[in-house]
C-alpha positions in Angstrom: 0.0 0.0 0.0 1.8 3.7 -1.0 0.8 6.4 1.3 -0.7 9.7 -0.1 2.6 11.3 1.3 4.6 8.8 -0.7 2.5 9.0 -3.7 3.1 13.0 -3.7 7.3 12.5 -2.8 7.3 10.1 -6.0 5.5 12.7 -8.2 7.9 15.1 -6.2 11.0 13.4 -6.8 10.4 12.6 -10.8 11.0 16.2 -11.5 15.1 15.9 -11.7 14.3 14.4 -15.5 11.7 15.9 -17.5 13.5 15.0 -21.2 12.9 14.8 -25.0 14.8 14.1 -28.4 12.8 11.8 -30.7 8.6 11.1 -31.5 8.0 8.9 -28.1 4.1 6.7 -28.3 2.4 9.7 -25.8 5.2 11.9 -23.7 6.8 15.0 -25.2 8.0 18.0 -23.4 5.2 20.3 -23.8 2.9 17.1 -22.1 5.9 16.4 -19.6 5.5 19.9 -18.4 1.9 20.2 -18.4 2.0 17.2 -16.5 3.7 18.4 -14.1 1.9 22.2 -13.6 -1.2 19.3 -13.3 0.2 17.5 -9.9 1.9 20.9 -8.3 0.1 24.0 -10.1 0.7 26.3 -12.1 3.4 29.0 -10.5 4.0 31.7 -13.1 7.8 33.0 -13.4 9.3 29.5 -11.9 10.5 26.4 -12.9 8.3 23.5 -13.3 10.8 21.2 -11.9 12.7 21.8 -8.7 11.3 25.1 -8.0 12.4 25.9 -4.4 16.0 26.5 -4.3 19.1 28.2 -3.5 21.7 29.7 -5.9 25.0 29.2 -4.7 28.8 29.7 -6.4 32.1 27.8 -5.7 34.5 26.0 -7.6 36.2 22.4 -8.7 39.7 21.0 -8.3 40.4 17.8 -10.2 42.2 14.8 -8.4 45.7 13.4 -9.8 43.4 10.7 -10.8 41.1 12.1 -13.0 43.1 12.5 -16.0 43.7 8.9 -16.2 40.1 8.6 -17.1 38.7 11.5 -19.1 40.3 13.9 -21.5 37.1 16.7 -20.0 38.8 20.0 -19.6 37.7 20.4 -15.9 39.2 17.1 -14.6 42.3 18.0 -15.9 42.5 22.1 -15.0 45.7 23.3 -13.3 43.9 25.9 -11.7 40.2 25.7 -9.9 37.4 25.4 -12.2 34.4 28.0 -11.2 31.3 26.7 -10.2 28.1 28.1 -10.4 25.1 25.6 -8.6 21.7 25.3 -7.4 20.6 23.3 -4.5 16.8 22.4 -4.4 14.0 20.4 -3.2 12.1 18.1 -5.7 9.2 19.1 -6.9 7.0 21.7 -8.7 5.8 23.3 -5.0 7.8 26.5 -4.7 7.0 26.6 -0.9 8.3 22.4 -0.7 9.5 22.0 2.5 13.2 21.3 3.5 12.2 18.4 6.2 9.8 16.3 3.7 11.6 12.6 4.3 10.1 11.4 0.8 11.3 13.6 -1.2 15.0 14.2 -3.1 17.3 17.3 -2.6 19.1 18.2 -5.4 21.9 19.8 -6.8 22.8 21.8 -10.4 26.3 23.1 -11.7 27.9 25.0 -14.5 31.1 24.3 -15.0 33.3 27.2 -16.2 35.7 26.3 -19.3 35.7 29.9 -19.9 35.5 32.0 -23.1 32.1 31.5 -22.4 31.4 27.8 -22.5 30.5 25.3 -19.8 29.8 21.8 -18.8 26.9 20.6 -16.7 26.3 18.4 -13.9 23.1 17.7 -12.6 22.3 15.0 -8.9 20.1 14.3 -6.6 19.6 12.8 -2.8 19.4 9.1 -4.5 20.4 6.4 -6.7 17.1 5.8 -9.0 14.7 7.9 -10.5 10.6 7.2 -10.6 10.3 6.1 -13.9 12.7 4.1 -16.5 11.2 5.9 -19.5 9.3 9.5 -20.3 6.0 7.1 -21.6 6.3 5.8 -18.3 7.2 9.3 -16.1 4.1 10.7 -18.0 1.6 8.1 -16.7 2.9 8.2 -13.1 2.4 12.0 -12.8 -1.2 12.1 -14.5 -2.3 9.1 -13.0 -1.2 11.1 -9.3 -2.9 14.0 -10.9 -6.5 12.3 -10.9 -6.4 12.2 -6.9 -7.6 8.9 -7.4 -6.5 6.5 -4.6 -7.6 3.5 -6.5 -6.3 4.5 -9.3 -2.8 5.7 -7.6 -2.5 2.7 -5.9 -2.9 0.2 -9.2 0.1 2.6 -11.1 2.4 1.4 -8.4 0.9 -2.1 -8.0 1.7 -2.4 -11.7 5.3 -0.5 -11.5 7.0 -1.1 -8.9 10.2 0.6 -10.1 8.3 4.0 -9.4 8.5 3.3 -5.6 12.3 2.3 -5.6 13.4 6.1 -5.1 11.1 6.9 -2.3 11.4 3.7 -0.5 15.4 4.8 -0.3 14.4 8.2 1.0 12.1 6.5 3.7 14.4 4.4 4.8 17.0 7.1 5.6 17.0 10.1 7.8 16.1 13.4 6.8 19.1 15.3 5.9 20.3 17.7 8.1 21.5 19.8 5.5 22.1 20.2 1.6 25.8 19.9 2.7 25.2 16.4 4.8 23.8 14.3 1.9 25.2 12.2 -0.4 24.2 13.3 -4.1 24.2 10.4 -7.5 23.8 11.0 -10.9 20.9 8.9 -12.0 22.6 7.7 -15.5 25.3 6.2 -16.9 28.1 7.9 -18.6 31.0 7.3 -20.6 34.3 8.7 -20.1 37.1 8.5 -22.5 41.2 9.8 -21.6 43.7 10.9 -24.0 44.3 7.7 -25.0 41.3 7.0 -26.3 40.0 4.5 -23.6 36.5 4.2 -22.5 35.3 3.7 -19.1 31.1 3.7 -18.0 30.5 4.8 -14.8 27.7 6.9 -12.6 28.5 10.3 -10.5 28.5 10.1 -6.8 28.8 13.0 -4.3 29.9 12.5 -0.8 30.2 15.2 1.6 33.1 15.8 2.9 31.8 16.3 6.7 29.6 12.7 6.2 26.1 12.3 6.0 24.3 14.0 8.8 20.4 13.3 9.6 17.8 14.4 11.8 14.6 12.2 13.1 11.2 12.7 11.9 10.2 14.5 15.0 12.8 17.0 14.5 12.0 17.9 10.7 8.6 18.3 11.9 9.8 21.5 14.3 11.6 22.8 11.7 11.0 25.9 9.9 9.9 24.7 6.2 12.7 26.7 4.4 15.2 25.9 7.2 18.0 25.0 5.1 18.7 28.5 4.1 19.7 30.1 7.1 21.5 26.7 7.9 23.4 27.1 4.9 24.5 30.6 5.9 25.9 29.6 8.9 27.4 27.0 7.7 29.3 28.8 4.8 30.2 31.4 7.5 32.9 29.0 8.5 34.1 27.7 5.8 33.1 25.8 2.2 30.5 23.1 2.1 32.5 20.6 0.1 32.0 17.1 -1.8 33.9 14.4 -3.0 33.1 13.8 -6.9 33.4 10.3 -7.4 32.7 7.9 -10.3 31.0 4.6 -9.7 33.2 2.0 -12.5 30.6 0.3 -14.1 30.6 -3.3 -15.0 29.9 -5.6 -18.0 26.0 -6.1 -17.3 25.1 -3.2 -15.7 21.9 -1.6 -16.7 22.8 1.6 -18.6 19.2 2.5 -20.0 17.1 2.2 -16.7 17.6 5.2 -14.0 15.5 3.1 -12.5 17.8 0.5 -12.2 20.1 0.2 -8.5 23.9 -0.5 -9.3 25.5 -2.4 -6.7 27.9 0.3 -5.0 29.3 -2.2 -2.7 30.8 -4.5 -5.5 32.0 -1.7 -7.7 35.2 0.2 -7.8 35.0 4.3 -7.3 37.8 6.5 -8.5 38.0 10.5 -6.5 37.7 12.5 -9.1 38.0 16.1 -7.4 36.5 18.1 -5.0 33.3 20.6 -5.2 33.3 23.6 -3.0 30.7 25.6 -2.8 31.7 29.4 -1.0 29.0 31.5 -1.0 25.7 32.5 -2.1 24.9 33.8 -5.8 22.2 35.9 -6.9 18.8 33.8 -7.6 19.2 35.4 -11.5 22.2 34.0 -12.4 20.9 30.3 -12.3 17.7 31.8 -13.8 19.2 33.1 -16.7 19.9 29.7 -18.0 19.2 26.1 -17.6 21.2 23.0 -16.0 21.2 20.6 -18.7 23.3 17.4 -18.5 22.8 16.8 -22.2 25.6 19.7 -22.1 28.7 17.6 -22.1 32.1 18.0 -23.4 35.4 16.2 -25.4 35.9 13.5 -23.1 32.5 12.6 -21.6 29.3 10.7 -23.4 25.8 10.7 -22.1 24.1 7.5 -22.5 22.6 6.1 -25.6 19.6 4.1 -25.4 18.1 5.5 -21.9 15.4 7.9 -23.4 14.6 9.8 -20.1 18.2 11.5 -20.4 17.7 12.8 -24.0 13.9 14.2 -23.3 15.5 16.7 -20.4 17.1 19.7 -22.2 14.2 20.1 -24.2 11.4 19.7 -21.5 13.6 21.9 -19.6 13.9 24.7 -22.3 9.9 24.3 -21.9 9.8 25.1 -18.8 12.3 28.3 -19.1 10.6 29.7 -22.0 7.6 29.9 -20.0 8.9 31.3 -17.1 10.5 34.0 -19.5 7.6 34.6 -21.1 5.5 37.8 -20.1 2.9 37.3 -17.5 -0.6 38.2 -18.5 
């Protein structure tokens, strides 16, 4: 049995990937997005996806190892890379708040390679997404659209992979913090070195501090936008920093399912840097664009058969040229 609160986190969580790239049976990015204004509402001047957040800035130092893997010109910089990022709750609720247990925290970056180009990375609080394609993504958010418990609770009798993601978040504590929470990329990448050799693997963050939680009863005293001010304080002695890891992947992996677990504990992770974010940025600077991770460079290759990941920069441009456009 799914729980209305789970229901909602799941609808919730889906909005990290809102993709499209190629004629799919029923989802496209205009019906992706609509979809989604139809389980949150409609919030005019906001993103559709992950819209309560906090623009931040910071930078990127490669590890000695990273090179060894990827010709990308931020794992092999001399000098820090900047970083601009966005850390935000999942979900289309602009007022979501911090100390919901079901639901992911993410986080957004521009890389800065300078002369005007960058490179993306996009994460959130767990492994899995809801839904293993955008057909798929589409039914679970209009079927949690209808309000219909009978109807809610047949979509996850029949798809069980839409309750992986918030069964992880249940079973762990709420995080204290967007600095105390471990971050994944949800697919599978390619990297290739100098030398021409090719390596799959999946991002992981991991806080530098550890993970830190709270219990239920102390989310539930919390202020809803608590992580804010917690940030601030936290920045005020220092950067919040991650280690960037990549996950080796293995022959038989799933690479086409972000639904799909990988088994951490019997795969190899390689450091390859660390993220520090310093301070706050202004809200418009991660307005004025989008965080794509299509938006790769020399050296790294998205996935090519899982179809949520090519449907995202375009449902995302959806939702930014709505947000642009003039308000009636």
């Amino acid at each position: 049995m799914v729980s209305n609160r789970l229901v909602a986190a799941l609808a919730a969580a889906a909005v990290i990937c809102v993709p499209m790239a190629r004629a799919y049976a029923e989802a496209d990015a205009e019906s992706l997005v609509n979809a989604l204004n139809a389980v949150f509402g409609k919030h005019p001047g906001v993103r559709a996806a992950h819209t309560h957040g906090i623009c931040v800035k910071g930078n990127f130092v490669p590890s000695a190892e990273a090179p060894s893997l990827t010709k990308a010109p931020h794992f092999n910089s001399k000098t820090p890379v900047g970083v601009i990022g966005r850390f935000s709750m999942g979900g289309g609720d602009p007022d979501a708040p911090n100390g919901q247990k079901d639901n992911v925290r993410g986080i957004a970056m521009h890389f800065d390679l300078g002369k005007g180009n960058n490179t993306d990375l996009l994460m959130i609080s767990a492994p899995v997404f809801v839904a293993k394609d955008p057909d798929q993504f589409l039914k679970l958010l209009t079927t949690v659209a209808t309000k219909d418990k009978d109807k809610i609770g047949a979509y996850f009798k029949d798809n069980p992979n839409s309750t992986r993601q918030g069964e992880w978040l249940n079973a762990r504590p709420v995080p204290a913090s967007y600095g105390t929470v471990n971050y994944w990329g949800i697919h599978a990448f390619t990297f290739t070195n100098a030398d021409g050799k090719k390596q799959i693997f999946k991002y992981k963050a991991l806080p530098v501090g550890g993970e830190v939680g709270i219990s239920d009863d102390e989310a539930k005293k919390k202020d809803p936008d608590f992580y804010r001010p917690e940030l601030k304080d936290r920045l005020a002695k220092g950067p919040v920093q991650y280690t960037l890891t990549a996950i080796l992947g293995e022959d038989g992996d799933p690479l086409d399912d972000p639904t799909a677990f990988w088994p951490e504990d019997k795969r190899k992770s390689v450091n390859l840097g660390t993220i520090s974010i310093t301070d706050f940025e202004d809200a418009k600077t991660c307005d004025e664009a989008i965080f794509d991770p299509t938006n790769v460079v020399d050296g790294i290759e998205g996935p090519a058969n899982d179809t949520i990941f090519p449907m995202r920069s375009q449902a995302y441009a959806v939702s930014f040229s709505r947000r642009e456009a003039p308000q009636q």
